[in-house]
VEXZA-149377 format. One line per 8 residues: number of its first residue (from 1); their letters; for each residue z, x, y of N, C-alpha, C, O, CB. Coordinates in Angstrom, 3 decimals. Each point is the difference from the previous one (the first is absolute). Glycine has a CB too. Layout:
% VEXZA-149377
NUM = A = Z X Y Z X Y Z X Y Z X Y Z X Y | ...
***
This chain:
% VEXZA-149377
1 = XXXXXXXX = 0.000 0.834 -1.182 0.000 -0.834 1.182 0.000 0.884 1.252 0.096 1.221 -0.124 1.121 -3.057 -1.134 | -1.334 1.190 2.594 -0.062 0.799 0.937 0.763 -0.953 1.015 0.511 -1.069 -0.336 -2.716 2.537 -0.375 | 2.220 -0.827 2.278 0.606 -0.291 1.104 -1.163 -0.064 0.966 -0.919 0.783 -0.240 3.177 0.240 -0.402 | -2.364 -1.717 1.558 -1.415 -0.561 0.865 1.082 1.009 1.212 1.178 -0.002 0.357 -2.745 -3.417 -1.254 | 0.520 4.068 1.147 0.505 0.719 1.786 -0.699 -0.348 1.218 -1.111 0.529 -0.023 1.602 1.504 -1.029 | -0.308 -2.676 2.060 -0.172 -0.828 1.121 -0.298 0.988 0.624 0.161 1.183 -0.300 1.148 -3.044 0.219 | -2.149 0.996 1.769 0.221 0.793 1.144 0.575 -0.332 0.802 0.017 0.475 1.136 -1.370 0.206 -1.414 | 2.303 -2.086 -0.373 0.953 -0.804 0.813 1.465 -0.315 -1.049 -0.111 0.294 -1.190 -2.245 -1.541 2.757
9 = XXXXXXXX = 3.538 0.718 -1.124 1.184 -0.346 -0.320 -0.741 -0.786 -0.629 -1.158 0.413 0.057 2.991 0.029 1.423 | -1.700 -1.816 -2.330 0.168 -0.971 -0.640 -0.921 -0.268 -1.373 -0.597 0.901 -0.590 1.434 -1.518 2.888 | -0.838 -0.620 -2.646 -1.269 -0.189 -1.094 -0.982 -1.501 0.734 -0.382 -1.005 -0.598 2.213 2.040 -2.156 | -1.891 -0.910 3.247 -0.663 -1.389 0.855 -1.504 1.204 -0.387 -0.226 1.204 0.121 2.454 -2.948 2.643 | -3.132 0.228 -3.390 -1.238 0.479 -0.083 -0.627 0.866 1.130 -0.770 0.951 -0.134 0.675 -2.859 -1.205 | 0.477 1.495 2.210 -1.035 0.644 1.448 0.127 1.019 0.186 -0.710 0.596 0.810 0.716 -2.019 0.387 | 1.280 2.195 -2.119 0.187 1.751 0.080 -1.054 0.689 -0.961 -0.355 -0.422 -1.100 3.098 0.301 1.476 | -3.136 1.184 0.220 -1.254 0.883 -0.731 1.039 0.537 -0.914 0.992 0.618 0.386 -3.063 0.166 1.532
17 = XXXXXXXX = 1.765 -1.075 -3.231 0.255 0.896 -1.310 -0.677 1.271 0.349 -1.212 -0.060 0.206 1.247 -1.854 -2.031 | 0.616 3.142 1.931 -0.896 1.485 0.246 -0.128 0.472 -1.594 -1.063 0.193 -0.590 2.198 0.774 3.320 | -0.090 -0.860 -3.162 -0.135 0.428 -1.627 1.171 -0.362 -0.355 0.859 -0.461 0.752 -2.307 2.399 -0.866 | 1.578 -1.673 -1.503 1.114 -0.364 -0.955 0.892 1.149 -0.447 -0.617 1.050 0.177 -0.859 -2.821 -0.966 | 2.362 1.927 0.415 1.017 1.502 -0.703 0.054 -0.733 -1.078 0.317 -1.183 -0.125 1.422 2.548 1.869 | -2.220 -0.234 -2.875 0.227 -0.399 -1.598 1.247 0.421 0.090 0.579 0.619 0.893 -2.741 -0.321 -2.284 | 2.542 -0.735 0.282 1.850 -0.170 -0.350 0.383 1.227 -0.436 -0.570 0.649 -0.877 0.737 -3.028 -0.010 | 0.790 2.693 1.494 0.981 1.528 -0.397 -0.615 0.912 1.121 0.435 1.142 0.147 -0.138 -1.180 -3.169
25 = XXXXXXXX = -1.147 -0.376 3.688 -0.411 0.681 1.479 0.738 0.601 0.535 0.923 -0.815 0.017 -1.988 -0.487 0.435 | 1.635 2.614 0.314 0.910 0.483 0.951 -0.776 -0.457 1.220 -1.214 -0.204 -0.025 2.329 2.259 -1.290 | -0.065 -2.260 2.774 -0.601 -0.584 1.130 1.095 0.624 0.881 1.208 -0.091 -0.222 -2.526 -2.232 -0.648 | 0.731 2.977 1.914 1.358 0.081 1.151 0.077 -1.145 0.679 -0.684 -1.008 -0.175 0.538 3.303 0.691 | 1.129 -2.087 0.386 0.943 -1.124 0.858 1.336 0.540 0.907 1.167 0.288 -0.267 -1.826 -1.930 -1.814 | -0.358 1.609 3.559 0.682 1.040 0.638 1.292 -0.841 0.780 0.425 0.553 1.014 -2.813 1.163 -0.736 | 3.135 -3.205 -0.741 0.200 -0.759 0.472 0.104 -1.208 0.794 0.931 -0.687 0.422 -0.961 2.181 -1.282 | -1.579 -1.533 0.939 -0.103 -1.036 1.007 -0.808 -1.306 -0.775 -1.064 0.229 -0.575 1.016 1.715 2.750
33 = XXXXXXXX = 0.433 -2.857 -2.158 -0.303 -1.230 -0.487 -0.003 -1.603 1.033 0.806 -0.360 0.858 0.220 1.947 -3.007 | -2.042 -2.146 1.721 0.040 -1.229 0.577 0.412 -1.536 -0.700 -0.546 -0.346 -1.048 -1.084 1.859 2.195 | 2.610 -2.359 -0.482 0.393 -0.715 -0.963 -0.553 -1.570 0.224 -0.288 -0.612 1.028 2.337 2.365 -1.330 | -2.071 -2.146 -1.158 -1.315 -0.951 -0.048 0.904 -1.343 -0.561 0.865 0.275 -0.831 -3.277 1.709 0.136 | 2.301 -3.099 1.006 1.036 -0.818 -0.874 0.713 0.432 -0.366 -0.167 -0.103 -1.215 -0.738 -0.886 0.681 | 2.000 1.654 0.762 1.408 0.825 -0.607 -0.665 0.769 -1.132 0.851 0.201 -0.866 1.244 -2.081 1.314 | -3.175 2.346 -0.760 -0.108 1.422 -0.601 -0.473 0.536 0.668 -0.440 -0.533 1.018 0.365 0.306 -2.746 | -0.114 1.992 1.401 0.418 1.038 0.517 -1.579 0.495 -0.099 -0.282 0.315 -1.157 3.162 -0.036 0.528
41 = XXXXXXXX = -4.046 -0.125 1.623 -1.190 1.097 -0.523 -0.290 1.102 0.406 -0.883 0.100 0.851 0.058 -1.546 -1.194 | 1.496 2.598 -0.159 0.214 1.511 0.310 -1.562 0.422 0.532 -0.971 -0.156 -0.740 3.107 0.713 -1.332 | -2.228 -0.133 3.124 -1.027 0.958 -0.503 -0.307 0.782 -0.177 0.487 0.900 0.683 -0.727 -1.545 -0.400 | -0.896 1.076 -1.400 -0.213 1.606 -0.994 -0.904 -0.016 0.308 -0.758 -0.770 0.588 1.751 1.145 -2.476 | -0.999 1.379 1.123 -1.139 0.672 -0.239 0.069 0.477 -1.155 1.135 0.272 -0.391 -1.502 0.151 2.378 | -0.941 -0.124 -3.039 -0.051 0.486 -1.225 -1.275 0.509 0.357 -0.651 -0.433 0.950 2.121 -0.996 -2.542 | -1.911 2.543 0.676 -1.199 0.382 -0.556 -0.359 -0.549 -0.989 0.801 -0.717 -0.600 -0.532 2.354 1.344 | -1.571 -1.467 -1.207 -0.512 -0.421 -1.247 -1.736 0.438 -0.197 -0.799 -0.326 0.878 2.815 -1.790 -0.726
49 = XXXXXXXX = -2.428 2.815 -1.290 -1.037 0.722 -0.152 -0.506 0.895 1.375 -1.184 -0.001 0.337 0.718 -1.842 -2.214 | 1.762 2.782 2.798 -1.102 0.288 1.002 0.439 -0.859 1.144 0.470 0.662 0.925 -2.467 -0.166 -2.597 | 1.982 -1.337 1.795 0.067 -0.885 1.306 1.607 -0.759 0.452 0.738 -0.457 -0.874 -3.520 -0.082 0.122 | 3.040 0.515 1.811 1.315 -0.076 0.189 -0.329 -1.529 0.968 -0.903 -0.238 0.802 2.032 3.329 -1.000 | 0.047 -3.963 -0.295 0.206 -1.520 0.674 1.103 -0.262 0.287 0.923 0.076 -0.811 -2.355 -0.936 -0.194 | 1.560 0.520 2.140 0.944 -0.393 1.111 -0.217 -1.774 0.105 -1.132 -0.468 0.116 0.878 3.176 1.378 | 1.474 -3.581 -1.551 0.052 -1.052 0.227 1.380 -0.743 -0.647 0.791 0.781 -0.531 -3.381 -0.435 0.833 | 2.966 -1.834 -0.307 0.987 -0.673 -0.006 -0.275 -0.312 -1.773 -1.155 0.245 -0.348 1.445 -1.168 3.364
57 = XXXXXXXX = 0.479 0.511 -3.922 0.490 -0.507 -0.887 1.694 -0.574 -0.190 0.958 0.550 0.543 -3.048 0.869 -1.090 | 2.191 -2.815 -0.478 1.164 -0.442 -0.170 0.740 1.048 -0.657 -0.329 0.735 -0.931 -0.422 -2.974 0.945 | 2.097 2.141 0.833 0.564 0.896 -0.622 1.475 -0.645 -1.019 1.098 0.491 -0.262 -2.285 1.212 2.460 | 0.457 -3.131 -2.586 0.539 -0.462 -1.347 -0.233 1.065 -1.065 0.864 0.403 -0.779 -1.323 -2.825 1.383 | -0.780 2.823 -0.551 -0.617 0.608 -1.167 0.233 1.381 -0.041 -0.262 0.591 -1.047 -1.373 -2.201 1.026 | 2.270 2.485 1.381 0.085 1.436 -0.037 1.777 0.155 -0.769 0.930 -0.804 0.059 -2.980 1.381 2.585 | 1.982 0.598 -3.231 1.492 0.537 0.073 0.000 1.171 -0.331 -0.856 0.461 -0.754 1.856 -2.247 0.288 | 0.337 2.744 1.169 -0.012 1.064 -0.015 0.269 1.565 -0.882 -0.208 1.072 0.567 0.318 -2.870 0.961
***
């Protein structure tokens, strides 16, 4: 499974999906998060093949 990474806080269709993190992904999180209906969407950055992505995901789904 994976995690959808935004270029916005929430899941409301109208946010651009940029890409997904397959599961067991490492991601930084330099503390700053935006909060969406009382959850929490950190935003990261990860690499992956080469290319590095910056953007919001739930951070139901992250842990440390």
């Amino acid at each position: 499974s994976s995690l959808n990474v935004r270029d916005k806080a929430g899941a409301s269709d109208e946010i651009k999906i940029l890409t997904a993190i397959p599961n067991g992904t490492k991601v930084q999180n330099y503390g700053y998060y935006t909060m969406v209906g009382g959850v929490k969407w950190p935003y990261v950055q990860f690499t992956r093949n080469g290319v590095t992505y910056t953007g919001f995901c739930s951070g139901k789904f992250l842990r440390k």
